[in-house]
Phi, psi and omega in degrees: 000355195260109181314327164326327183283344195287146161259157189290156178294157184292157172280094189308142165258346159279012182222073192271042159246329230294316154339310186278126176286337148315309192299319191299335173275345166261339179264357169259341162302309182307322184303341185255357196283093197279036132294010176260050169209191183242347176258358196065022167212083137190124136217213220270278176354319182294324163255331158293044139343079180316330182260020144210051173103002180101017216232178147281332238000078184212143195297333165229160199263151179224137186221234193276341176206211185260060218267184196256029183212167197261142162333104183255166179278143172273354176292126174078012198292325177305009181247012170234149190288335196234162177224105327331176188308318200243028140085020156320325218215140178220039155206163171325321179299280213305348191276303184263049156262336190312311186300307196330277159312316259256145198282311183275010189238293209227326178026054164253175178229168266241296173298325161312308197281301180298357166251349157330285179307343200272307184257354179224014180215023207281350167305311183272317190288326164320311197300338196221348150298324217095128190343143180247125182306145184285157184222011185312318184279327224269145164304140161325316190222138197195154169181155184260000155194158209130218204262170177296334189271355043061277216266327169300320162310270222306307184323317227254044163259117172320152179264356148302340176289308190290304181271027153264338170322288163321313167285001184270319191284303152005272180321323194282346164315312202286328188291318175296310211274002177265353190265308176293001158323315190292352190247121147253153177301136183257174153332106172240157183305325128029272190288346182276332163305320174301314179293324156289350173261309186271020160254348205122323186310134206246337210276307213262358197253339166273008183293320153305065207280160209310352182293311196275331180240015142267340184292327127353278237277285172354286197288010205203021184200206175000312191277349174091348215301308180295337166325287187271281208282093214223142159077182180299330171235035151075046165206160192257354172097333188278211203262204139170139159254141194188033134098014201274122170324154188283162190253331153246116177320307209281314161255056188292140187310133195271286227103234190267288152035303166278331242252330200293329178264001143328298200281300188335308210253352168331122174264018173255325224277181188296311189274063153269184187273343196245351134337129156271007210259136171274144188001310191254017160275354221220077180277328200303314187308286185278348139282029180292152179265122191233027196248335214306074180336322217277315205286004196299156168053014168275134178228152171279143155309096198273155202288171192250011175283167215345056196295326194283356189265024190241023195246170010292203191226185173112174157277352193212023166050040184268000183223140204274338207192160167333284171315299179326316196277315176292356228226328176243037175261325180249017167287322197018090191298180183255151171314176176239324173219165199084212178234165156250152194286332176316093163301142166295148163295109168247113197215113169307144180327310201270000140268003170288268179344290222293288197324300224285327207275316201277356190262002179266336187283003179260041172259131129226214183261124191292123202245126175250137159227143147099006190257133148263000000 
């Protein structure tokens, strides 16, 4: 459970920039550039918000429209195989290219984003790219997806012009997924704790108060807690059905369910064309599992680092607070679609509190490196 323990994120292979400091330094400009939108206000920053865990606190993300899930933080996103609640995307890149189109986030379209990069980053995106393809004769606005008049430009684009496009839009994935390589989880008390339980420190053995190191006693016993929320930043990376009301009844969210022949057809995933990784990198990809009844109504499993400076909770922001989470965990409710893995609990209110209390101690400070 000790951030010390985290190992550096795996090395992507469809992505041979994610490393390199041009690349990570063109992708936190982008990140922050709201001309990367169709309003021109929004940008990966308007819901990644760094002055609030890199999240919104907002139960759905609001970009250019509405979307129906909640905002997750990208700190620390290189150590999962999968990427948004329900595991659509399956590298860094390719997760932030989704808003980038998406009608309700950024809602631009794929040739708005390459003359972008054509007039204000063409320096940067070289450095780490390569020639940036002439784009002068080309429409303003073009996408293989987006408005109908959007998809009629892109057809009538030769289809070598439509895949240097693509690939300048690629690249700016990749260039985002090396500037968030860089943001990791710091030291929360917690770990400190930790550290005092295995030296000795007596000092180091109060950072807890008795509240907090029954809640600690709780999560990691009775409450069950460590089955998924495992290891340094406390999630095991899978799936999980566990019974969370629908945020609309009448339409519940499939989950993961949805998700798998999404990523299948991704022209982004590690076996795309715009991948580095070659055939036998990409195993997570070609052994996914996608026949699994368990995953309908399955969501990932989100990490518990600075969860409490994070709320609401949920894939849909349906529980209001900590206690809210903890309270329908031990209620466990029956699913609305699927099975839930969930058994009821029996934990007194004041072992509600204690838990709800010890999950505030997994905060600390969000460390950016090596970006200037």
């Amino acid at each position: 459970m000790h951030i010390a323990q985290l190992p550096p994120a795996p090395n992507d292979p469809s992505n041979l920039v994610e490393n390199t400091p041009a690349a990570a330094a063109l992708g936190k400009k982008l990140f922050f550039d709201r001309r990367f939108s169709s309003n021109q206000a929004v940008s990966c920053a308007s819901c990644h918000d760094p002055d609030k865990q890199f999240q919104d606190g907002r139960p759905v993300g609001t970009g250019v429209g509405t979307s129906a899930r909640r905002t997750m933080p990208v700190v620390a996103a290189g150590h999962s195989p999968w990427l948004f609640w329900d595991g659509r995307k399956d590298s860094v890149w390719s997760q932030a290219l989704g808003p980038l189109e998406d009608a309700a986030e950024h809602g631009g379209n794929r040739l708005q984003y390459a003359h972008l990069m054509a007039t204000h980053y063409r320096r940067d995106y070289e450095a780490s790219f390569g020639k940036l393809p002439e784009l002068a004769d080309l429409p303003r606005d073009a996408s293989p997806l987006g408005s109908r008049a959007e998809k009629m430009a892109w057809n009538a684009i030769v289809p070598k012009t439509q895949d240097n496009v693509s690939r300048i839009f690629a690249n700016m994935g990749k260039a985002l997924a090396a500037y968030q390589k860089t943001l990791q989880y710091g030291a929360a008390r917690l770990d400190r704790y930790i550290d005092g339980v295995q030296s000795g420190d007596i000092a180091a053995l109060q950072i807890l108060n008795p509240q907090e190191k029954n809640g600690l006693r709780i999560f990691i016993g009775r409450g069950e807690c460590i089955t998924c929320h495992n290891g340094p930043l406390l999630t095991d990376q899978h799936f999980h059905n566990t019974g969370v009301p629908s945020r609309n009844p009448e339409q519940p969210d499939i989950g993961r369910g949805g998700a798998t022949a999404k990523v299948l057809q991704d022209e982004f995933n590690c076996l795309g064309r715009y991948s580095d990784a070659k055939p036998e990198h990409c195993q997570e990809l070609r052994f996914m599992a996608t026949d699994d009844p368990h995953l309908a109504g399955a969501f990932k499993t989100p990490a518990l680092r600075n969860v409490a400076l994070r709320s609401p909770y949920m894939h849909a922001g349906q529980l209001a607070s900590l206690t809210d989470v903890v309270r329908h965990y031990v209620k466990a409710p029956a699913a609305v679609l699927g099975h839930s893995e969930r058994q009821p609990m029996n934990l007194s209110e004041t072992e509600i509190r204690d838990l709800a209390a010890f999950l505030a101690t997994l905060s600390g400070q969000i460390v950016e490196s090596g970006v200037k």
